[in-house]
N, C-alpha and C positions, 0 to 999 in steps of 0.2 A: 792669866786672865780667864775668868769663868763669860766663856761667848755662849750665847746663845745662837741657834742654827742661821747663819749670815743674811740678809736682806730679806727676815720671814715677818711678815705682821702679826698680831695675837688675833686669835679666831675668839667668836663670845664661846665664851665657858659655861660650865651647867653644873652646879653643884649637883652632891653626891645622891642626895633625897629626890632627886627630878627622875622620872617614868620614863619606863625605856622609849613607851609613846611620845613623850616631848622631845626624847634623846631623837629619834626617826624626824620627827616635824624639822630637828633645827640642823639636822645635818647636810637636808640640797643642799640648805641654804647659805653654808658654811663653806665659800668659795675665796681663796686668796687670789688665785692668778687663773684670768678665762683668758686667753690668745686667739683669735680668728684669722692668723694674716695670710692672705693671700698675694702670693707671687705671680704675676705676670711675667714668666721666665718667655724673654727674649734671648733664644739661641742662634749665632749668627756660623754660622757652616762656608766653611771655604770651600765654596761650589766649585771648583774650577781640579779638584776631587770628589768630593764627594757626590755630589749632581749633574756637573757639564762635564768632567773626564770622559763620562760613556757616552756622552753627547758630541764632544769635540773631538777626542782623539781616537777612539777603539769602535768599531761596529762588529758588535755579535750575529751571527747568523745562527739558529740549529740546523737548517735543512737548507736554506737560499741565502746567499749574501749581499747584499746591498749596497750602494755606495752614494752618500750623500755627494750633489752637485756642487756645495757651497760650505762654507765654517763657519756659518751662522750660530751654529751651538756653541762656538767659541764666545759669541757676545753675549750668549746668554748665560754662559759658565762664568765669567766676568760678574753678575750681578750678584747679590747676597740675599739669601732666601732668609727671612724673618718668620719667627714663628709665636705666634701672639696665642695660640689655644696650650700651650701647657698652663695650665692653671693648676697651682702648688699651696692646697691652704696647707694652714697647721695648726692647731688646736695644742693648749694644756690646762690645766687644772690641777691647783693644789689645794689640800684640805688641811687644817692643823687642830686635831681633833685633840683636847686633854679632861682631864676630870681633877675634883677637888681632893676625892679622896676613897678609899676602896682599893678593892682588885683594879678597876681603870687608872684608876691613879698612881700605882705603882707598874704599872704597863705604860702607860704612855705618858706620863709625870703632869708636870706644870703646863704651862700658856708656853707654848712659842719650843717646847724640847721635842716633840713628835711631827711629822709629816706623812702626809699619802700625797701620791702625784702619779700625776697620769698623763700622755702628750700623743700627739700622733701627726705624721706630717708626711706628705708626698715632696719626693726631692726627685729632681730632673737632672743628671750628671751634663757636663761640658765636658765633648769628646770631639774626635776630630783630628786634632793634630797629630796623633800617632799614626790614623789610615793616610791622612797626606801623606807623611813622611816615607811607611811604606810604598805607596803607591808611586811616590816621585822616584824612588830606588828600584821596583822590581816592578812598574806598570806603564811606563813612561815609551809605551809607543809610536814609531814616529819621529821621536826624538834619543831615544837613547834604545838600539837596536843590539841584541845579543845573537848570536847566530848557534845554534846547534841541534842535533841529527834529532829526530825523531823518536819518539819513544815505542822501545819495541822494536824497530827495525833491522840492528845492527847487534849479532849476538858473539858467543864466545868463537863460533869460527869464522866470520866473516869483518870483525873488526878491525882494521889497519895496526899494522903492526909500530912503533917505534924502531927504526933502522939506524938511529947517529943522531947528531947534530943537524945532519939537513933530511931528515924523516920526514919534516912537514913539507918541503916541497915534494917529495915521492909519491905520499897519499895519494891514492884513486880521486880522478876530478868529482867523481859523485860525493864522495866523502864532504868535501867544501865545496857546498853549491854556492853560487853569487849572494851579494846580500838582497837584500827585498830592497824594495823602491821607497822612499820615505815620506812624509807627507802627509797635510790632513785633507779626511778624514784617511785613519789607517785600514785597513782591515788585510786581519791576520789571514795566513794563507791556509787552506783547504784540505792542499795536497798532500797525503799520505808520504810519501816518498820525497817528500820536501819539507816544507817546515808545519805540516800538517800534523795534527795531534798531539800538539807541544803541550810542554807541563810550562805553568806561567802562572801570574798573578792577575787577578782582576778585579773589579770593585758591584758593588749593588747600589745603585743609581736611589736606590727606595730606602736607605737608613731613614730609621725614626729613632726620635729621645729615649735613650738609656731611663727608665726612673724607678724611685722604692717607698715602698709604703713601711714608714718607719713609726714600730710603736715600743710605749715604755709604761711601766709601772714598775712606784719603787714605794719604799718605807723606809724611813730615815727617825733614828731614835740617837738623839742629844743625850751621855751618862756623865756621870761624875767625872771628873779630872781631864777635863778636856778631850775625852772620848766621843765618838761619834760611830754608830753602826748602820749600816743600811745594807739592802735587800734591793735587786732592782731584775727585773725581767726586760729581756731589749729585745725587739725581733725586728726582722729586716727583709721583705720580701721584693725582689727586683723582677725587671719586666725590661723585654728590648735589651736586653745586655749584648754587648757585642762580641758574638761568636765566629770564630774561621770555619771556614766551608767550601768542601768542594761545588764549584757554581757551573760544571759542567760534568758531574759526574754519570755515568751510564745508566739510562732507565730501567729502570722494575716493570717492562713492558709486559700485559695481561694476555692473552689467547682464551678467547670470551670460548673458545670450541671447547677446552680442557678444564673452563673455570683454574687456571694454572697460573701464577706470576714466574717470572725470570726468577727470583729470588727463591721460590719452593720449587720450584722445575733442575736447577743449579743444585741446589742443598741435596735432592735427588743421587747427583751426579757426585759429589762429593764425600758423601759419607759413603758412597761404594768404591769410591778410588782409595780413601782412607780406609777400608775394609779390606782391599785387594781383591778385590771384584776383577777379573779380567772380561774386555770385550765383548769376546764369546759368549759371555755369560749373560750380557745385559740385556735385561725383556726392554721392548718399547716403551716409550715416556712417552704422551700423547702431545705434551707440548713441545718437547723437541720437531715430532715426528709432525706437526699442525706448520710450525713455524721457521722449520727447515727442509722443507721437504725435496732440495733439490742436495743437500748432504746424504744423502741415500747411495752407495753403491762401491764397487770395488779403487783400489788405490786412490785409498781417501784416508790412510789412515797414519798415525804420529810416529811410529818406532822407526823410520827412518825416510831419506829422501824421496824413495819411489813410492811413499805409501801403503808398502805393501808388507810391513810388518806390523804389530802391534804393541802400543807402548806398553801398555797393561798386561804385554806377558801374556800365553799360553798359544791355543790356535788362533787361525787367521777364519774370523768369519766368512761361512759359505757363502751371501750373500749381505754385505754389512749393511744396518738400515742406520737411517739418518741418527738416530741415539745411539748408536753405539759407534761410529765414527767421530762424532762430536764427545762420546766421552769418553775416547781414548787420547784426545789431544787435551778435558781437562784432567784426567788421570796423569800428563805429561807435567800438568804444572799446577798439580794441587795445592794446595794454600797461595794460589799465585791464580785463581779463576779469572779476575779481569784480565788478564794478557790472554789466558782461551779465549774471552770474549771479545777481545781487539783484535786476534786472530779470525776468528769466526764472522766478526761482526765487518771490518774496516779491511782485512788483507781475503777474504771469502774462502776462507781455508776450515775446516770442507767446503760450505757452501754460506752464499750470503742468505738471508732471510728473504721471504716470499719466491713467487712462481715465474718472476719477470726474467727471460734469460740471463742468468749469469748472477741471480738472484737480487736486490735493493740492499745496497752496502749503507753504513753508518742508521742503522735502525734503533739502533742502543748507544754508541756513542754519537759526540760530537766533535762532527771531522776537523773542526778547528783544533779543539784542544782533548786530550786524555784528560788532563786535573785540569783545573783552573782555581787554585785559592783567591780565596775573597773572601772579606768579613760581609756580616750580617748580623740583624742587630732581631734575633730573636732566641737570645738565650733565656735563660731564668735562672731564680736563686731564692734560697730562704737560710736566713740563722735565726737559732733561737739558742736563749742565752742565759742563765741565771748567774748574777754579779753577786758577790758577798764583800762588803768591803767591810774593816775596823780601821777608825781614821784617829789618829792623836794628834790635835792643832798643836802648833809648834808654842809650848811652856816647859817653863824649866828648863831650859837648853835642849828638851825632845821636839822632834817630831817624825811620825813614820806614817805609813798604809800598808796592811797588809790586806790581799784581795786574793778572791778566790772564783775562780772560774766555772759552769759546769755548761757546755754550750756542744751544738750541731748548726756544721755548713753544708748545705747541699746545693752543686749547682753542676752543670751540664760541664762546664770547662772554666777552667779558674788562670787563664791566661789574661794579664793584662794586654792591654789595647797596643802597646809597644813590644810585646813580644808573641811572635808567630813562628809556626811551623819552618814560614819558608825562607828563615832568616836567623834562624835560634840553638841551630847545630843541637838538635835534641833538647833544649831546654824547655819546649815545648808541648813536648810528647804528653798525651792523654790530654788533650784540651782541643781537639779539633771536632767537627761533625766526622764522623765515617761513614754513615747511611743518609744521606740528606733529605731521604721520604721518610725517615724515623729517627727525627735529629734526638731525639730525648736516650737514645740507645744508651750512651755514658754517664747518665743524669746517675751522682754518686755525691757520696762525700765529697768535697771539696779538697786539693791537693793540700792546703795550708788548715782543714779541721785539726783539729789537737781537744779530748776529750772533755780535758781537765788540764788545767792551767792556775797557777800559784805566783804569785809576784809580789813582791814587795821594796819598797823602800827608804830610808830613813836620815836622819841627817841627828846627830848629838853633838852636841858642845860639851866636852868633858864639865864634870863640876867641879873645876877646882883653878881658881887663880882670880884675877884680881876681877870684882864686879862678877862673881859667880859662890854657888854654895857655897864650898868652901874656899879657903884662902881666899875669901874675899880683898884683904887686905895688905896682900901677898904683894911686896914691891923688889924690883932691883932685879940681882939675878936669879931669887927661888920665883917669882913667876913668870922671867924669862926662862928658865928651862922647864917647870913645870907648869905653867898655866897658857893657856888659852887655844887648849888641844881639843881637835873636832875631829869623828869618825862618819861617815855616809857612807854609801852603798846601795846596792841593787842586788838583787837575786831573784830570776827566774828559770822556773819548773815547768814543763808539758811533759802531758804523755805522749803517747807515738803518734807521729807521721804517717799517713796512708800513702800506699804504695800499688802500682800493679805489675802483673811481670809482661811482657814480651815473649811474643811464640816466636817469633822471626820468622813466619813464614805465612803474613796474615794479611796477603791482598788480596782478601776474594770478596771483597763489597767494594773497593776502590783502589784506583791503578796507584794512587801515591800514599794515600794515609794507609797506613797497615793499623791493623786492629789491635786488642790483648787477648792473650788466653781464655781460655774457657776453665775452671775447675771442675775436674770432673770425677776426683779421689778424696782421701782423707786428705784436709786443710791441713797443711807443713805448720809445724812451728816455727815462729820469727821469733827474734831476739837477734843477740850478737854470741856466735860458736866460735872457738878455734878449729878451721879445718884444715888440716897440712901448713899447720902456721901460721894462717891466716883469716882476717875474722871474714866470715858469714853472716847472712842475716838469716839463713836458712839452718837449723840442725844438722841434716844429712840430705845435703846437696845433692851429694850422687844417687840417692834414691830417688830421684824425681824425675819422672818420666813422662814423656809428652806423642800425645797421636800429631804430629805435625808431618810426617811424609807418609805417603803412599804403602797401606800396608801396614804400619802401625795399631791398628786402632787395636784397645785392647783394653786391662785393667791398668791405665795409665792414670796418672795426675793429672793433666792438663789435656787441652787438643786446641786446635787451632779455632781460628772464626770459620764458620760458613758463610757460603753468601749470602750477605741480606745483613750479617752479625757486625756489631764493633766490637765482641768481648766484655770482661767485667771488668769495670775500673775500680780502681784502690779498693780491694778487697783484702788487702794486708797491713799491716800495722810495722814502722818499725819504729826508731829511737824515737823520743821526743826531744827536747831543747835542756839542758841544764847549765847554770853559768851563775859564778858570784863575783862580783863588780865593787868591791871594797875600795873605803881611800881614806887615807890618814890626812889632816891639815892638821898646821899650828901657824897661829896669828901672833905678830906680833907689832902692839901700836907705839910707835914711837912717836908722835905726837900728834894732838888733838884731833887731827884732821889728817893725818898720814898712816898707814900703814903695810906692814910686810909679812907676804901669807905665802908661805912653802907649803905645798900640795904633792902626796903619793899619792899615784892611783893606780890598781892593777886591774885590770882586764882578764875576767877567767882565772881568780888567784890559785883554784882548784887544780887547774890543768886537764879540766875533765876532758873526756871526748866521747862526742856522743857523731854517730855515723849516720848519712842522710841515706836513709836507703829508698828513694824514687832517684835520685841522683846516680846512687851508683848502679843502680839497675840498668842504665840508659845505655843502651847496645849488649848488652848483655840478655841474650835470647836462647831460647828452649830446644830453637833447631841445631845448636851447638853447645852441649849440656858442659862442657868441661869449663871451668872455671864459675860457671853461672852463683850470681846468688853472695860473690867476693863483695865485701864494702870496700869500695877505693875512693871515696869523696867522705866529707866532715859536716855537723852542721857549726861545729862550735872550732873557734880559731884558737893557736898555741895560746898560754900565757904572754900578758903583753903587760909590763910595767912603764909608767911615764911619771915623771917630776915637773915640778913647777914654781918658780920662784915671780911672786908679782908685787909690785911695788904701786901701793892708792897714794893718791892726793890728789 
């Protein structure tokens, strides 16, 4: 059946002799489909998360804590907040532009075989259910109470041992303190030494609509033989996307004396602990020496209990100033700076911040909590995309699509709403804020971009048995065994998967999310190597070397984040996707209205394998270079054959 392109009207035509001037007058006006609609997207938000949670069950403090008299917020967590301003138009327009005869005519044929189309439309996502879900599992204050030590508090010599079977009654009573009192409203407790600066889950009371401004332009050209070709440009640009974030991470506090932030005053201190700078060595930092000025002085210093050695190796300063006391304990826990600063800031080791006796504790963090994850809904995103398809409507017993891809994703974190850091055992990694005064830090490719992308698929009716080309007339058993054989299938092509690596040693912008490497040598080649037997994504693994501890720094590959950094994300490429999805049928009609169709279908007939290399990188870090860079995960599953036997009527 010769179709013409499905549900297109004929535009007027303009024979061949008409002036490109008359060509320009009749083309505005040469409009198939104008769309205006506007949505009144009514989004209905289960407030009793997303809105009244922080109202009913949780009070945040940063510096005072408060305690609501009444759970009044509970009745207003209860109501459903309506939102009547997303207003969603969308706009298309098609043209079907042809000519009689010419150059035009042979480009874009007849009435009704060519299209231009053009569309554009704001979409509002429905989200929601995933933050309930988390937040009912890991926010659920008050109601569902988890008890455990403080972060930071308890290190490798002071943590209770395991003795037997009744070990837990032995522990030190500090060890298991009481539980907290329950009740609304909750608020979480303060106390350092108690369940103070916990890592937890929290929410942002201020979610707004997810939405994207979605546009297209395409050319669609109708050929001979039931062929179809088109060209199509799609872009997708999103706003309010919903991002994980630390919602009490430690400030980037300024010292107006030094014109200095925490974060360049820190980086300071960092790249000379990473150089092997000893102590003694360190000239004053004016924002340490502004903003600590009571860390100034003898046995104040990290190499051991009495303070009076130095971590950083060599002498012991004659009289140590407040920068070089504070960075001998970050020199202690280089690529680990937020635990100096939990130290320094929340336990006043050297010295707490300001002039006030004994210095103003919790000036950088927040004495409730070290981390606090929580979504927020101010991510972003853009694709852009060119589509190539060739389409053969189903005649003759064919029909297929082959399509061709050439497209960029970029966005800040490519986690869906259902999977989070503090729930995803790694499956999560490179999709978090790590700077929260500089959420755009990881703004990269997108984990799931693939360059170039090929697919296709098709479906044939052998030609040969009864009511087909040949052996049309084929009865009994020649077109019981040989007729009414059908082949289908799928096969799809990507190029590589972006990937980034892990320093393992990258919490110096934040106590929980660790950061990625930095490159700072010649770019490793990726692929898949045999190394000692086993495949790599890397060439030569063992030449890759990392400034990740103290004294390293040098002509290396990689170095860790500084403070203030989250690293570069997927700045490496590995496998991409390959897989062919073949399947044999034969029908057979045993009578007019009945019949019996056995179906093979294989799954990956190939057997190929192609290796996820952001998967298998997941724990695999720089600070422990042996094995680094092994693919132990797949993207593509064994071969898998299934049969099928169905009986119509």
């Amino acid at each position: 059946m010769n179709r013409k392109l499905s549900g297109r009207k004929r535009a007027w035509g303009f024979a061949g002799g008409q002036s490109a001037a008359e060509l320009g007058m009749v083309m505005p006006f040469v409009v198939l489909l104008l769309l205006a609609i506007v949505d009144f997207a009514r989004f209905f938000y289960v407030t009793v998360a997303l809105n009244g949670a922080a109202r009913a069950g949780v009070q945040f403090g940063a510096q005072s804590l408060t305690t609501a008299a009444d759970t009044s917020g509970m009745t207003a967590a209860a109501d459903a907040d309506w939102n009547y301003k997303d207003v969603a138009p969308r706009f298309a327009i098609a043209y079907s532009p042809h000519a009689s005869n010419g150059f035009l005519h042979k480009l874009l044929g007849d009435a009704g075989k060519s299209s231009i189309r053009a569309g554009y439309g704001l979409y509002f996502d429905h989200f929601g259910e995933g933050v309930v879900n988390t937040f009912d599992r890991q926010g659920s204050w008050g109601l569902t109470t988890t008890i455990s030590n403080p972060a930071g508090v308890l290190g490798v010599d002071t943590v209770p041992r395991y003795t037997g079977l009744l070990g837990v009654a032995n522990l030190p009573p500090s060890s298991i303190p009481p539980p907290l009192p329950h009740g609304f409203p909750y608020t979480p407790s303060n106390d350092a030494s108690t369940f103070g600066l916990a890592i937890a889950w929290g929410i942002d009371n201020h979610l707004k609509t997810p939405y994207s401004h979605v546009v297209d332009f395409s050319i669609t050209r109708e050929l001979p033989h039931n062929f179809v070709l088109e060209a199509t440009y799609t872009g997708r640009f999103a706003h309010h996307l919903l991002q994980e974030i630390d919602l009490s991470e430690p400030l980037d506090l300024y010292d107006p004396a030094s014109h200095t932030d925490y974060f360049t005053a820190a980086q300071m201190l960092s790249k000379a602990a990473y150089a092997g700078v000893q102590a003694a060595s360190m000239q004053p930092i004016q924002y340490w020496q502004d903003m600590f000025p009571q860390a100034a002085g003898p046995n104040l210093l990290s190499g051991n209990k009495a303070g009076t050695a130095p971590c950083s190796g060599g002498p012991v300063p004659a009289s140590p100033t407040a920068t070089q006391n504070i960075y001998d304990s970050y020199f202690c826990n280089v690529g680990n700076e937020t635990l100096a600063l939990e130290l320094l800031d929340a336990f006043c080791f050297p010295a707490c911040a300001g002039t006030a006796p004994g210095g103003t504790p919790f000036r950088y963090y927040q004495d409730q909590f070290s981390s606090l994850y929580g979504w927020q809904t101010r991510g972003n995103s853009n694709y852009n995309g060119l589509q190539l398809t060739l389409r053969h409507a189903m005649s003759a017993g064919l029909q297929f699509d082959l399509n061709y891809v050439y497209s960029k994703s970029i966005d800040v974190g490519s986690n869906a709403e259902r999977v989070n850091g503090f729930e995803s055992s790694g499956l999560a990694f490179n999709s978090q804020v790590i700077n929260a005064f500089s959420p755009d830090q990881w703004r990269a490719v997108s984990d799931f971009d693939a360059t170039h992308q090929i697919n296709s698929n098709w479906v044939w009716d052998l030609p040969y048995g009864r009511g087909r080309h040949w052996g049309s007339s084929a009865r009994g058993f020649v077109n019981a065994v040989f007729g009414g054989w059908g082949l289908n299938g799928l096969v799809r092509w990507t190029s590589g998967f972006p990937f980034s690596v892990e320093a393992g040693n990258g919490w110096s912008t934040d106590f929980e999310l660790e950061g990625s490497s930095i490159l700072t040598g010649p770019k490793p080649k990726t692929g898949v190597f045999m190394v000692n037997g086993s495949p790599s994504v890397f060439q030569n693994p063992q030449s890759i070397t990392c400034t990740c501890t103290a004294g390293s720094a040098g002509n290396t590959t990689f170095r860790s984040t500084y403070p203030g950094e989250a690293g570069e994300r997927n700045i490496f490429r590995g496998q991409g996707f390959f897989g062919i999805d073949p399947g044999l049928s034969k029908t057979w009609n045993l009578t007019e209205d009945k019949s019996l169709r056995f179906a093979w279908e294989v799954f990956n007939a190939t057997n190929s394998v192609r290796f996820d290399a952001a998967g298998s990188l997941i724990g695999e870090t720089l600070f422990s270079i042996t094995g680094f860079g092994l693919l132990n995960t797949t993207l593509t599953q064994p071969r898998v054959m299934q049969y099928s036997l169905r009986f119509s009527f």
